[in-house]
N, C-alpha and C positions, 0 to 999 in steps of 0.2 A: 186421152181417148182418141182413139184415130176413128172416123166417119161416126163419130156420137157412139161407139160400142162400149158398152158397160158392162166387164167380165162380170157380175155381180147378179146379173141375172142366173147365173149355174144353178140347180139345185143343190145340196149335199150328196146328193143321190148319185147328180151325176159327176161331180166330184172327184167322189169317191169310183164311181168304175171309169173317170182319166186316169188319175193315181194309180191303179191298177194295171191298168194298160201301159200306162209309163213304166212299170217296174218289173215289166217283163223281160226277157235275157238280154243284156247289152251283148253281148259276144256273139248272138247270133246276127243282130243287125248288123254289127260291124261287119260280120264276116259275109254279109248277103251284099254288101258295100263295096269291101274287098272282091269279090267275084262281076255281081253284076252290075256296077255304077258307070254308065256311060257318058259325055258330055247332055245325052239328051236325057236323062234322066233328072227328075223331081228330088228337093232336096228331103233327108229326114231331118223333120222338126222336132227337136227336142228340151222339154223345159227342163232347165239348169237345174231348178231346187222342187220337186214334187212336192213336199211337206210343207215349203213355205208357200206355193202356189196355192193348197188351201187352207192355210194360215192365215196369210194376209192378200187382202182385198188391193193393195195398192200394187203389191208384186202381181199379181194375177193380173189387172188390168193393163199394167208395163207388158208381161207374155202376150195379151189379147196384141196389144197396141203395135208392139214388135214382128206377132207372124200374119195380121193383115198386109204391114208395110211390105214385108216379104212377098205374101200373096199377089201382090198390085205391083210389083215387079219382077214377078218370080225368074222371068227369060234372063237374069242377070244371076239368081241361082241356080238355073239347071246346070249340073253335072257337077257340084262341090260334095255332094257326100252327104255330111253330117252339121245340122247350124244347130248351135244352143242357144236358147232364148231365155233370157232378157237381151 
């Protein structure tokens, strides 16, 4: 756990509309990537296994733990595009 976060709090509820939201068109982000990604541009965060992130509780907490670290030094991802988490 990175700063005491316990992915574990999630509901299923909400979950379930992550997972959703993660399995919206990949081609369209890539291609919003492709066009408009500039060095000052925010990275898109995305979790590697959506089924196993609410599956299991130990992957989920690795994702939580992984796009904190990210967050808390984000100025060293601006302008990469695309990061998969774990």
């Amino acid at each position: 756990m990175v700063l005491g976060f316990d992915a574990s709090i999630f509901t299923d509820q909400a979950l379930e509309a992550f997972s959703a939201l993660l399995c919206q068109c990949h081609s369209d982000i890539e291609q919003v990537l492709r066009e408009e990604n500039t060095l000052d541009s925010f990275p898109v965060i995305t979790i590697a296994d959506a089924d196993r992130f609410l599956a299991d509780r130990v992957y989920r907490n690795r994702c939580v733990d992984r796009i904190l670290e990210i967050l808390l030094d984000i100025e060293t991802w601006m302008g990469v595009g695309r990061l998969f988490v774990p």
